[in-house]
C-alpha positions in Angstrom: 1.3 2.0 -28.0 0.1 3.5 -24.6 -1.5 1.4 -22.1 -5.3 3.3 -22.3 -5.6 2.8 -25.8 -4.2 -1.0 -25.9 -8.1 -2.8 -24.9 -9.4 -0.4 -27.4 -7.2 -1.6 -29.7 -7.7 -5.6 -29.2 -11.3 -4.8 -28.9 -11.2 -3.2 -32.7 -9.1 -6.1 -33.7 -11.8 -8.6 -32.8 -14.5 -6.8 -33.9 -12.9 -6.8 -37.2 -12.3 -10.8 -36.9 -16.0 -11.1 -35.6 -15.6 -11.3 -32.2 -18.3 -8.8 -29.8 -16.5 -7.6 -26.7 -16.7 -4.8 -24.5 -13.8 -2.5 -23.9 -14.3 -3.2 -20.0 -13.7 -6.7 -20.2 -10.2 -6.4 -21.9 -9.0 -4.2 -19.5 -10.8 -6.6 -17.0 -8.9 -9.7 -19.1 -5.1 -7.7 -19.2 -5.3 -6.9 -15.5 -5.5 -10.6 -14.6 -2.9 -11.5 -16.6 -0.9 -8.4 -15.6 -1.6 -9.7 -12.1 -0.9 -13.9 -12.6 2.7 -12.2 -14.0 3.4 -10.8 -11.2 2.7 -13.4 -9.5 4.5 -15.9 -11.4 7.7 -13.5 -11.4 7.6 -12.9 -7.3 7.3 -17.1 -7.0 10.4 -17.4 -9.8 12.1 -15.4 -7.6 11.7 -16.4 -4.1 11.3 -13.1 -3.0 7.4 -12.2 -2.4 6.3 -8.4 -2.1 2.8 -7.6 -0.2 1.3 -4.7 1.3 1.1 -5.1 5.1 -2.0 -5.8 7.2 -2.3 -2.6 8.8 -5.0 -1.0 11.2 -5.4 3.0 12.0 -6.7 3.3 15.7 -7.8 6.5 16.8 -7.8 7.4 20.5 -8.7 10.7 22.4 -5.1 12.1 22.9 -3.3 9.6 20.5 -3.4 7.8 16.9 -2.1 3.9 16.8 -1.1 2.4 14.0 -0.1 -1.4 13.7 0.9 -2.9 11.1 2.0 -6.6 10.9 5.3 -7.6 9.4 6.2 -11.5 10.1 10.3 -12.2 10.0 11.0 -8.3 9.2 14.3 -7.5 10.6 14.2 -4.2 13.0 16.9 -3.0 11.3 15.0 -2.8 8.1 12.1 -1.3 9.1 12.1 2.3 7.8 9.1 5.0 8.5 9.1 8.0 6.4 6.5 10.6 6.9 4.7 14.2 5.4 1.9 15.8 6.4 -0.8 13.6 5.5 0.7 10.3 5.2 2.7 7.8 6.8 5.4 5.3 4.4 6.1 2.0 5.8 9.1 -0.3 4.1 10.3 -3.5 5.8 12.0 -6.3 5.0 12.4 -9.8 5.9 14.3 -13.2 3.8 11.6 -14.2 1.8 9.6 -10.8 1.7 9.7 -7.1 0.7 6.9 -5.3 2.9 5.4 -2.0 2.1 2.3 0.5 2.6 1.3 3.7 2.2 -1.1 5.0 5.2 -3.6 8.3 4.6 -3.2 10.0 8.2 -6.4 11.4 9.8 -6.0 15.0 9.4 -5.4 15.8 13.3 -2.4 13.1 13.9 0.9 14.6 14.1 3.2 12.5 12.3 6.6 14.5 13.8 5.6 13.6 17.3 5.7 9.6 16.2 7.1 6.7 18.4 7.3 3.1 17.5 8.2 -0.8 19.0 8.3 -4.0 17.3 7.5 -7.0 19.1 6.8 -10.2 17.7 6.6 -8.9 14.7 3.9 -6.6 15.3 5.0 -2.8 14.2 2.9 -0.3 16.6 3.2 3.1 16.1 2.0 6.1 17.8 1.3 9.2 16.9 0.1 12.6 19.2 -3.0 14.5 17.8 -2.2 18.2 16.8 -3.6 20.8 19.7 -6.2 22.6 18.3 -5.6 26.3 18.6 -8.2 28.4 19.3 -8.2 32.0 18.2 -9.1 34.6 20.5 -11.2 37.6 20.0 
């Protein structure tokens, strides 16, 4: 059974039984539940996975990213980049931190620089020169 046609399936099921409900509120009904799993399974564990707080600053010359990651380890902290977005993975004893960032189109990721202070992950990032053609 594939997952798009599983609420149209329950919702047929119930129909049949005499139950009304729209399609939209059994997918509504399985995501929560998907979501309380997950929840239940990262508590089980001990080990907790979130996205990070993060904030995109744009400046004239420069983009700054920061991103909070409380306990990480520096060591874990890996930044892998393309053209148009930025990957952030960290990890700390009780946590597994991780996010995805859309770059504005002008930041040049290869010209990137970064600290971590206090738990605070800044990075920075140059903007691409615009080159203007001549005539």
């Amino acid at each position: 059974m594939e997952d798009d046609d599983a609420p149209e399936k329950i919702r047929r099921f119930l129909k049949a039984n005499g139950y009304v409900v729209s399609k939209r509120d059994i997918t509504q009904i399985l995501n929560q539940m998907a979501q309380a799993l997950e929840r239940q399974i990262e508590q089980s564990s001990g080990h907790i996975e979130r996205p990070l707080l993060c904030e995109v600053i744009r400046f004239p010359s420069e983009i700054k990213i920061i991103a909070e990651l409380p306990d990480a380890f520096e060591p874990s902290i890996l930044i892998n980049y393309d053209d148009n977005q930025l990957e952030i993975e960290a990890q700390s004893e009780t946590r597994d931190y991780y996010h995805l960032i859309n770059l504005p189109p002008e930041a040049n990721a290869k010209s990137r620089k970064y600290g971590f202070l206090n738990g605070l992950l800044e990075i920075t990032l140059q903007k691409k020169r615009n080159k203007k053609k001549s005539r």
